[in-house]
mmCIF file as gemmi writes it, N, C-alpha and C atoms, coordinates in Angstrom:
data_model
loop_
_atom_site.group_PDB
_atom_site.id
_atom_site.type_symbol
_atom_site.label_atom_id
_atom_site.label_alt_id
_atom_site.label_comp_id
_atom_site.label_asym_id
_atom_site.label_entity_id
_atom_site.label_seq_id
_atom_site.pdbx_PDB_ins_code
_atom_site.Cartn_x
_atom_site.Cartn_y
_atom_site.Cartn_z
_atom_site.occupancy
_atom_site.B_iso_or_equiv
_atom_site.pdbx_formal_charge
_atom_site.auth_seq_id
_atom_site.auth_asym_id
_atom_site.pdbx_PDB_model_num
ATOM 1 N N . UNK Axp A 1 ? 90.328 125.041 36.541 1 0 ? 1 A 1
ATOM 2 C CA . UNK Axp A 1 ? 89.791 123.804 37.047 1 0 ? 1 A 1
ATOM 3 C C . UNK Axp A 1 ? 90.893 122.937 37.647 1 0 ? 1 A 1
ATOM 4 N N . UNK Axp A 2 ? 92.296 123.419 36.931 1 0 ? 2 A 1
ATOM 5 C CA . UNK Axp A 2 ? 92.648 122.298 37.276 1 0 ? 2 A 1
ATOM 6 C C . UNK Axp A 2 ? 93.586 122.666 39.149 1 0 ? 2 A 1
ATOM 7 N N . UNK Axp A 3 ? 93.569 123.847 39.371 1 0 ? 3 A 1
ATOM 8 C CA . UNK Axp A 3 ? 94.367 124.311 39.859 1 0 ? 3 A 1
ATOM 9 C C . UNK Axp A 3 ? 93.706 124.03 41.608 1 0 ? 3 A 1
ATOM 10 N N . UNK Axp A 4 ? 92.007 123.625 41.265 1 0 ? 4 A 1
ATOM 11 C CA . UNK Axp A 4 ? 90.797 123.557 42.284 1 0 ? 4 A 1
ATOM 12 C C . UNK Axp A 4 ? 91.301 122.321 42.678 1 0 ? 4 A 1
ATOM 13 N N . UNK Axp A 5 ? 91.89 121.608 42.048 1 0 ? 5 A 1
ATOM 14 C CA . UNK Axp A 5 ? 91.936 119.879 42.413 1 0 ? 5 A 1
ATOM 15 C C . UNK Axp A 5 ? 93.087 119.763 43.161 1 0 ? 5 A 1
ATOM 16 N N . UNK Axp A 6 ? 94.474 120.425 42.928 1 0 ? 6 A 1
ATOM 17 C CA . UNK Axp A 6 ? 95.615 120.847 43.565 1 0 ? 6 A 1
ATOM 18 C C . UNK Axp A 6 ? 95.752 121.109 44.846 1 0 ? 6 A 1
ATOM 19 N N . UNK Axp A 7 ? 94.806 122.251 44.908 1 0 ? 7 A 1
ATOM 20 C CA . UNK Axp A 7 ? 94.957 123.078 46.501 1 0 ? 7 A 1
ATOM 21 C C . UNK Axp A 7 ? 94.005 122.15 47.498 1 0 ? 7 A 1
ATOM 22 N N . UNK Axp A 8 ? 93.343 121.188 47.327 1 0 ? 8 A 1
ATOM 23 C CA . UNK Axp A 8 ? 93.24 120.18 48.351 1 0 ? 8 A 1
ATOM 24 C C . UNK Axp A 8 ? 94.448 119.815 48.891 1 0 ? 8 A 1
ATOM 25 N N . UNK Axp A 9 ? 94.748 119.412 50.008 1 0 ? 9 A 1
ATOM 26 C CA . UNK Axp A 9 ? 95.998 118.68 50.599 1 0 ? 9 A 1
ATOM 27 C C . UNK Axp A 9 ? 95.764 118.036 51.705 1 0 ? 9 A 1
ATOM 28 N N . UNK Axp A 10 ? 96.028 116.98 52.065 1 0 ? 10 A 1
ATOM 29 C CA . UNK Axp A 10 ? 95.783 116.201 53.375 1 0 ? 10 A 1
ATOM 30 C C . UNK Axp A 10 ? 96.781 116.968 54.358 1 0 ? 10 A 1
ATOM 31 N N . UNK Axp A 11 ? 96.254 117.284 55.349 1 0 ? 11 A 1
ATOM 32 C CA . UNK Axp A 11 ? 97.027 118.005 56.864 1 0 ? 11 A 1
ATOM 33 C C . UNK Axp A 11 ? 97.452 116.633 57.502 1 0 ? 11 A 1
ATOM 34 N N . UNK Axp A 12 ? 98.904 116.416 57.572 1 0 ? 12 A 1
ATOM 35 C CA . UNK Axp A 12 ? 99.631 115.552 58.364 1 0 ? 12 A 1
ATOM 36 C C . UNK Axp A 12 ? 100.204 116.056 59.287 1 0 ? 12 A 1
ATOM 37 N N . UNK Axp A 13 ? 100.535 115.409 60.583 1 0 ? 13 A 1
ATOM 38 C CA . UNK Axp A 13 ? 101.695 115.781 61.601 1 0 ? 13 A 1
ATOM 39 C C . UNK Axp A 13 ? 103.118 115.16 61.118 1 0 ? 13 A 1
ATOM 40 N N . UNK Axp A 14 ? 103.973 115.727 61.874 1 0 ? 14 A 1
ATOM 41 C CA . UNK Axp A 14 ? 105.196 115.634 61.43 1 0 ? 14 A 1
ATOM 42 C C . UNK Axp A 14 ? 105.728 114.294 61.621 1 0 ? 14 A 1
ATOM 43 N N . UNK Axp A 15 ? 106.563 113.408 60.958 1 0 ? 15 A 1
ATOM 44 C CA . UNK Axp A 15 ? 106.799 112.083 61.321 1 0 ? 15 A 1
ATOM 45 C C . UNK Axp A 15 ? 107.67 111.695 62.636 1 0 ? 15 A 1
ATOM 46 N N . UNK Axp A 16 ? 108.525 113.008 63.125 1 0 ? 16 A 1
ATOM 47 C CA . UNK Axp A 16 ? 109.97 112.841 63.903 1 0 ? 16 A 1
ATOM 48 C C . UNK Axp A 16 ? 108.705 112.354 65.434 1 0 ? 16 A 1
ATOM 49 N N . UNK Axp A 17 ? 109.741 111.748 65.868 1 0 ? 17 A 1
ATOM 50 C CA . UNK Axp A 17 ? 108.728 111.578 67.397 1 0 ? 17 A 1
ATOM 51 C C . UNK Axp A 17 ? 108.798 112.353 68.267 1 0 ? 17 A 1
ATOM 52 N N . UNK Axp A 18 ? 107.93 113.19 68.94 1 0 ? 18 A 1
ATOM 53 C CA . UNK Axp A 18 ? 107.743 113.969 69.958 1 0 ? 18 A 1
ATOM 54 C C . UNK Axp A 18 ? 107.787 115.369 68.982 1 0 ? 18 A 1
ATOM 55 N N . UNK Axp A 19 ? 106.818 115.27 68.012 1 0 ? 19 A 1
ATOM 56 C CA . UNK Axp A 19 ? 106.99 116.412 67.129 1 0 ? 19 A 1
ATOM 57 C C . UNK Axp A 19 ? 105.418 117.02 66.594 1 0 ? 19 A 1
ATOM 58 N N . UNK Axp A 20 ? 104.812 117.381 67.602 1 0 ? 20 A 1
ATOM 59 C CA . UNK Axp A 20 ? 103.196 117.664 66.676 1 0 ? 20 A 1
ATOM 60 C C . UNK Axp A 20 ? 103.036 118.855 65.577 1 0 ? 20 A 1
ATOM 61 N N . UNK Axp A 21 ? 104.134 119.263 65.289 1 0 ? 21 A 1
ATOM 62 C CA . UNK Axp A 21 ? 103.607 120.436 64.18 1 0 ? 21 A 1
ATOM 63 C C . UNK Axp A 21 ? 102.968 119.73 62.9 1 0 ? 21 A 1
ATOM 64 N N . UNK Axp A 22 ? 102.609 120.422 62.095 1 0 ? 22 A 1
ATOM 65 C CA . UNK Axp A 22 ? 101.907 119.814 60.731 1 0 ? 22 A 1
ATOM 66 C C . UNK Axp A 22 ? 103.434 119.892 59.599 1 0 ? 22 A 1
ATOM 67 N N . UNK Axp A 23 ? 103.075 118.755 59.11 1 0 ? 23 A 1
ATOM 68 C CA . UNK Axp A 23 ? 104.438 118.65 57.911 1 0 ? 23 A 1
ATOM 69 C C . UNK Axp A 23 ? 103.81 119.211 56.649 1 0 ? 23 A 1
ATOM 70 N N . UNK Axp A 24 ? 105.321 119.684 56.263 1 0 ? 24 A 1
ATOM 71 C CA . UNK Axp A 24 ? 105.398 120.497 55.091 1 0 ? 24 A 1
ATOM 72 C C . UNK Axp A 24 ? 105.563 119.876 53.584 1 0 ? 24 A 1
ATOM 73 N N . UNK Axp A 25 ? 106.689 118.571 53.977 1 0 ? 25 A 1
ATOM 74 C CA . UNK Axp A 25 ? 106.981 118.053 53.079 1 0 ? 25 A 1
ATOM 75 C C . UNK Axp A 25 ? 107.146 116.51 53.785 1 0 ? 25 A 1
ATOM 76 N N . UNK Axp A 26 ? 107.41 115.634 52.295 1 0 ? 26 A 1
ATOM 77 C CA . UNK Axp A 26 ? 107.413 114.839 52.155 1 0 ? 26 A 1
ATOM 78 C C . UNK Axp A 26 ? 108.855 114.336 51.453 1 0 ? 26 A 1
ATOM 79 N N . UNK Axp A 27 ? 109.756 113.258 52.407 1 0 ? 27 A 1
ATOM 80 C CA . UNK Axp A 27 ? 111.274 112.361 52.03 1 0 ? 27 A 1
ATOM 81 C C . UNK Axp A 27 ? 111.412 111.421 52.454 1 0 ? 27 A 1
ATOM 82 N N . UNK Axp A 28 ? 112.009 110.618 51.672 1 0 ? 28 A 1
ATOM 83 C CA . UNK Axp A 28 ? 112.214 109.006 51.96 1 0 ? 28 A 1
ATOM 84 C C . UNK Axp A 28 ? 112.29 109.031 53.572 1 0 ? 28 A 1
ATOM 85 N N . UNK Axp A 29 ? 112.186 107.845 54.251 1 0 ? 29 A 1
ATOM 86 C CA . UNK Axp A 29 ? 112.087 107.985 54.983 1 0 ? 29 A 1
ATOM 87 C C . UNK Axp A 29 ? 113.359 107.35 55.67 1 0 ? 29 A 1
ATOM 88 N N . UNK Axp A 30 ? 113.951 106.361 54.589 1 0 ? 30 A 1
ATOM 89 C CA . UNK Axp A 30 ? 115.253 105.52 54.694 1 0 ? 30 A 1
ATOM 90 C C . UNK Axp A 30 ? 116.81 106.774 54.96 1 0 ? 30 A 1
ATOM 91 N N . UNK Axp A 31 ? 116.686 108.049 54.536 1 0 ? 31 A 1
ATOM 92 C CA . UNK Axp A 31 ? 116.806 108.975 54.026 1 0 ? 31 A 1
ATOM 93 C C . UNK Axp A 31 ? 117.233 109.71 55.6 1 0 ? 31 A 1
ATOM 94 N N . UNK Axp A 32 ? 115.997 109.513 55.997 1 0 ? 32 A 1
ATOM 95 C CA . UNK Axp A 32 ? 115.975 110.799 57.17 1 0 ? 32 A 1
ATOM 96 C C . UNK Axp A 32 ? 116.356 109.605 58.217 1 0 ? 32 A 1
ATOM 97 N N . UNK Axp A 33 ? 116.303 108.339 58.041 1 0 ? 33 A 1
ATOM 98 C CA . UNK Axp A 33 ? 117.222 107.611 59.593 1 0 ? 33 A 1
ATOM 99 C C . UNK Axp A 33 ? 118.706 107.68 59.31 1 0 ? 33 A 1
ATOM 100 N N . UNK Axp A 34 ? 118.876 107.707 58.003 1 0 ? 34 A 1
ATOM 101 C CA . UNK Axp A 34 ? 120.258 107.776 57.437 1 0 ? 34 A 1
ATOM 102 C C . UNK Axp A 34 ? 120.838 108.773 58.135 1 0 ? 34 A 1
ATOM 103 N N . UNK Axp A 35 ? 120.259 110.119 58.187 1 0 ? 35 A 1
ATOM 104 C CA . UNK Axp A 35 ? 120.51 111.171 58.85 1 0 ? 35 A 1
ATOM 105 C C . UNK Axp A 35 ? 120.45 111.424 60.314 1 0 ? 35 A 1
ATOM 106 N N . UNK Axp A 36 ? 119.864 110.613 60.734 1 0 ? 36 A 1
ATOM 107 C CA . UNK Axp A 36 ? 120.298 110.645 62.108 1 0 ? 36 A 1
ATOM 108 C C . UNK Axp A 36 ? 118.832 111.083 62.731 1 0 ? 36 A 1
ATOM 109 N N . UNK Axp A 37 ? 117.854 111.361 61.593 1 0 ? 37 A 1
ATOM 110 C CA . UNK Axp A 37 ? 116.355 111.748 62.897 1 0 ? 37 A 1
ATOM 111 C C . UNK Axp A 37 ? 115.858 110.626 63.217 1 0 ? 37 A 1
ATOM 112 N N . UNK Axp A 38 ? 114.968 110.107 64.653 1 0 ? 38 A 1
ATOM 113 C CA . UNK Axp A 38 ? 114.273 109.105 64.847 1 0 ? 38 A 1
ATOM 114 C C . UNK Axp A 38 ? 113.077 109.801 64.455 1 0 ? 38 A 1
ATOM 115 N N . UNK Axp A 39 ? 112.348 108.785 63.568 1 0 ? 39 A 1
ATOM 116 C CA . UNK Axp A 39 ? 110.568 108.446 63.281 1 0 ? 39 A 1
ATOM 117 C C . UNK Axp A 39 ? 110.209 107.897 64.13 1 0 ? 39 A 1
ATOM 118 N N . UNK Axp A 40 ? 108.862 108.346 64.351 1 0 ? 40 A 1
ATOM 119 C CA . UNK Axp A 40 ? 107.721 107.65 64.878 1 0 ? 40 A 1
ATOM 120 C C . UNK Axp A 40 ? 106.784 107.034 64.317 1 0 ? 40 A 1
ATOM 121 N N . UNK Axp A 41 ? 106.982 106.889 62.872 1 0 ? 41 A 1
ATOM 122 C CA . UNK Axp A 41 ? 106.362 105.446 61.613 1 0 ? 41 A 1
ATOM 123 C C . UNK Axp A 41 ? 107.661 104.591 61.156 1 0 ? 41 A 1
ATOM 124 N N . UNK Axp A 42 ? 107.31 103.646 60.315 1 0 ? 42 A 1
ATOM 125 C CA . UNK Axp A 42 ? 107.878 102.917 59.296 1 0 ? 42 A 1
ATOM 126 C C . UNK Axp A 42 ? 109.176 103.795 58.645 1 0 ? 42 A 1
ATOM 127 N N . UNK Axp A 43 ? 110.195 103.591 58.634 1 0 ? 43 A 1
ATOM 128 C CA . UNK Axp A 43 ? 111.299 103.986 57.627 1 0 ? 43 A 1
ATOM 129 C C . UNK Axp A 43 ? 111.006 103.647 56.219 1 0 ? 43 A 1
ATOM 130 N N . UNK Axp A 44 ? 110.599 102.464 55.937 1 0 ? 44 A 1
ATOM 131 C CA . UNK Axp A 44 ? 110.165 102.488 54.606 1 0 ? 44 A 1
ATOM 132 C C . UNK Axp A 44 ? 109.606 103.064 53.626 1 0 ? 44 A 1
ATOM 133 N N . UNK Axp A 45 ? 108.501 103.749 54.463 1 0 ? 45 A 1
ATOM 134 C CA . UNK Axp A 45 ? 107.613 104.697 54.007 1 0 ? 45 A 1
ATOM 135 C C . UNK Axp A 45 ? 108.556 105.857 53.744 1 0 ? 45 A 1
ATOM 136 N N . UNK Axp A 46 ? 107.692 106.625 52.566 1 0 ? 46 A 1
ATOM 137 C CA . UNK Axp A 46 ? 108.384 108.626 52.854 1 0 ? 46 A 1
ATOM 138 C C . UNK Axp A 46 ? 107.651 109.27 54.149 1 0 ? 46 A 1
ATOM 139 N N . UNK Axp A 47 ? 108.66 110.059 54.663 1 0 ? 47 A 1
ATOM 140 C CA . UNK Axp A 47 ? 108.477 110.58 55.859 1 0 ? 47 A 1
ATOM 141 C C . UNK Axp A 47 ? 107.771 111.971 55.853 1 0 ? 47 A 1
ATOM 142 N N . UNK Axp A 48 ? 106.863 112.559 56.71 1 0 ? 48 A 1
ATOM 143 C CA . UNK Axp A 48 ? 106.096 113.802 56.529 1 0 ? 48 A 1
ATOM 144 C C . UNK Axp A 48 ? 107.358 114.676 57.275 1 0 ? 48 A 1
ATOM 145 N N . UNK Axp A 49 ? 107.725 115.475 56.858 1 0 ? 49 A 1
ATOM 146 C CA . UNK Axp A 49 ? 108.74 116.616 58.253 1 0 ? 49 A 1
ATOM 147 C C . UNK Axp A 49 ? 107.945 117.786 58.235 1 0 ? 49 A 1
ATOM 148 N N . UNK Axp A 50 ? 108.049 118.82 59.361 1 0 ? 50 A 1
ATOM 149 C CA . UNK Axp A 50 ? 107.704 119.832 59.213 1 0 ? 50 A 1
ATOM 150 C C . UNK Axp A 50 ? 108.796 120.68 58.566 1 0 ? 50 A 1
ATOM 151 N N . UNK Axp A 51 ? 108.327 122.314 59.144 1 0 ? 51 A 1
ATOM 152 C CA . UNK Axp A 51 ? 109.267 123.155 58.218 1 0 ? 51 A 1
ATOM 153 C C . UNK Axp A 51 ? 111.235 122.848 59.011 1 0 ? 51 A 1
ATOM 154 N N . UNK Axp A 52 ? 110.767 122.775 60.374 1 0 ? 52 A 1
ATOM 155 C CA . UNK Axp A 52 ? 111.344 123.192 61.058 1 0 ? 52 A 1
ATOM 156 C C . UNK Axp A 52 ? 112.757 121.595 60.834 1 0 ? 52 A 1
ATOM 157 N N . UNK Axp A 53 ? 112.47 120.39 61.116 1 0 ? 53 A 1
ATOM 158 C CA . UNK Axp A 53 ? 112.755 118.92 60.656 1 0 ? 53 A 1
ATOM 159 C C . UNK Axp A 53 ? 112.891 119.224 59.581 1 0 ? 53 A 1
ATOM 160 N N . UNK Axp A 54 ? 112.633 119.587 58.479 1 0 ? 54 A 1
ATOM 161 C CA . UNK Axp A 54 ? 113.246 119.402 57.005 1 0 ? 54 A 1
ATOM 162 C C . UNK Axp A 54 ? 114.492 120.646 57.004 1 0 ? 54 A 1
ATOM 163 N N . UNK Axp A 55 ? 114.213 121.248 57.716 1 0 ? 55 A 1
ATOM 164 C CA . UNK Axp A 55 ? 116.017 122.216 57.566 1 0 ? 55 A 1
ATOM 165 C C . UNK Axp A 55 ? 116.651 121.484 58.147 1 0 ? 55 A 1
ATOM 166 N N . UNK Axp A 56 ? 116.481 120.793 59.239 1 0 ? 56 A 1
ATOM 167 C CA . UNK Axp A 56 ? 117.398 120.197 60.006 1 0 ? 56 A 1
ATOM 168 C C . UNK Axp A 56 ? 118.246 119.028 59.089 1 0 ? 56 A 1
ATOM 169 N N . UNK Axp A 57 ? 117.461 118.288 58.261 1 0 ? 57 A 1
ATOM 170 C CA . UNK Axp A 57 ? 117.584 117.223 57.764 1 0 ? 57 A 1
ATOM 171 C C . UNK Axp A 57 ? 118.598 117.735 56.19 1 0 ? 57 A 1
ATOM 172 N N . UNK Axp A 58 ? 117.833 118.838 55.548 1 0 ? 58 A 1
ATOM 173 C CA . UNK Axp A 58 ? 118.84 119.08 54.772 1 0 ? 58 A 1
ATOM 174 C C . UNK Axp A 58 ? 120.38 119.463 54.815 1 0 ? 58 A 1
ATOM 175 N N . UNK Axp A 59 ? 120.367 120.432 56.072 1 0 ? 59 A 1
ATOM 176 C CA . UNK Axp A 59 ? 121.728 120.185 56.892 1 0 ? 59 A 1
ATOM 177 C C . UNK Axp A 59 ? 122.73 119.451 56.906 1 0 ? 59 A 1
ATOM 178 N N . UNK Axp A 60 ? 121.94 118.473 57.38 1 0 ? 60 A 1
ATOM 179 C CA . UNK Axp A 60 ? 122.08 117.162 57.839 1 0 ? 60 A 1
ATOM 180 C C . UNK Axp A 60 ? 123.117 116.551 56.464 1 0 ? 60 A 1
ATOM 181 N N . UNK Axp A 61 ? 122.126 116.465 55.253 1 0 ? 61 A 1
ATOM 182 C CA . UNK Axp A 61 ? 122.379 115.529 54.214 1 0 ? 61 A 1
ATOM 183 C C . UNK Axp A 61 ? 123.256 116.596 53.112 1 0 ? 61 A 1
ATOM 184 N N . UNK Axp A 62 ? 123.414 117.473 53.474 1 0 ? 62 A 1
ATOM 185 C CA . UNK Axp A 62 ? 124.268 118.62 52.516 1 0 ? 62 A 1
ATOM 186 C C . UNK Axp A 62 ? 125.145 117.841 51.919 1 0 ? 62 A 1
ATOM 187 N N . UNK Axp A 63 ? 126.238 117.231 52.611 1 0 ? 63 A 1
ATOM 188 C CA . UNK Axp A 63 ? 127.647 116.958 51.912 1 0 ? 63 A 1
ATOM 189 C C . UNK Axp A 63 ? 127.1 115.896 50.772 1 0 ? 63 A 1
ATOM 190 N N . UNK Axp A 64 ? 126.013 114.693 51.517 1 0 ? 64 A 1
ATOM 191 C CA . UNK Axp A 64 ? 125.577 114.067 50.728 1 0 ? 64 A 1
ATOM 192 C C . UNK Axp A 64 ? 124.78 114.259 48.898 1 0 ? 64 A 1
ATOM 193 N N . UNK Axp A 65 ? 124.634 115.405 49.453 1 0 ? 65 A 1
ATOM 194 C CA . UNK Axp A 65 ? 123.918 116.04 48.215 1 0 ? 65 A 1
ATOM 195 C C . UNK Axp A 65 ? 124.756 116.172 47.425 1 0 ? 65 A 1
ATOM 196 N N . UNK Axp A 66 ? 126.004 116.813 48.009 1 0 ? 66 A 1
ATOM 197 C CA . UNK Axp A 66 ? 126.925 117.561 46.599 1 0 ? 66 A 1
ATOM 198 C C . UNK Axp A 66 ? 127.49 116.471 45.848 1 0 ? 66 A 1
ATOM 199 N N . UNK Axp A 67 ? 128.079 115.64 46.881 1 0 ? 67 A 1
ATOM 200 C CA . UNK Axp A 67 ? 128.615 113.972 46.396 1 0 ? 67 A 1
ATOM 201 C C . UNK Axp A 67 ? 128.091 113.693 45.425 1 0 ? 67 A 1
ATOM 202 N N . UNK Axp A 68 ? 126.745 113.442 45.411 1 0 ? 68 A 1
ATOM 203 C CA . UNK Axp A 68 ? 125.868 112.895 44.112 1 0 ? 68 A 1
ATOM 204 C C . UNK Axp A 68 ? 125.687 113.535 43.189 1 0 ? 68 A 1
ATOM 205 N N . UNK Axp A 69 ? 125.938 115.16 43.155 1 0 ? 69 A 1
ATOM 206 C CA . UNK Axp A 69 ? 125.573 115.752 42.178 1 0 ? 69 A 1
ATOM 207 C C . UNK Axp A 69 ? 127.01 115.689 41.433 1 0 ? 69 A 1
ATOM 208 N N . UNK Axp A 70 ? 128.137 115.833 42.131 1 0 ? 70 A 1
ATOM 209 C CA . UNK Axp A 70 ? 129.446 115.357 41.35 1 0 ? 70 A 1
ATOM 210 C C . UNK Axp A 70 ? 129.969 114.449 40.899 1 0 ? 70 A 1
ATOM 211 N N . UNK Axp A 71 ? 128.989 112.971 41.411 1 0 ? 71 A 1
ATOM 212 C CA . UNK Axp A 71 ? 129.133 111.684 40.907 1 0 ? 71 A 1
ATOM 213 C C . UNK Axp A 71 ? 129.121 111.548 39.607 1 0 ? 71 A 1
ATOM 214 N N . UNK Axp A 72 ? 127.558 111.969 38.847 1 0 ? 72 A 1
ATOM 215 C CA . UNK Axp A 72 ? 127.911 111.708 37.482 1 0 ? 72 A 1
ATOM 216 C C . UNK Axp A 72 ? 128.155 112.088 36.658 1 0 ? 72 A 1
């Protein structure tokens, strides 16, 4: 039962502008201007990326990642 309620998902387009694929995931959105993609919503909000925008972005934020994980 519970697994029926799960596999619903709202179909979004991707947030980057000039980008119609359907997004995969969901990241801050403060996050991904940090990184250098332009949105076509609110930064405030979390951002939808597709598959293709969220590699880019992790890329992107790699060094940042390790930083924090060695911070504490």
């Amino acid at each position: 039962m519970r697994d029926q309620r799960r596999s619903v998902q709202k179909v979004r387009p991707c947030d980057i502008s000039g980008c119609e694929k359907t997004a995969e995931r969901a990241v801050s959105g403060k996050k991904v201007e940090k990184a250098g993609l332009s949105l076509s919503s609110d930064p405030a909000k979390s951002a939808h990326l597709c598959r293709d925008h969220y590699r880019e972005f992790k890329k992107k934020t790699k060094k940042d990642r390790v930083l924090e994980r060695l911070d504490w």
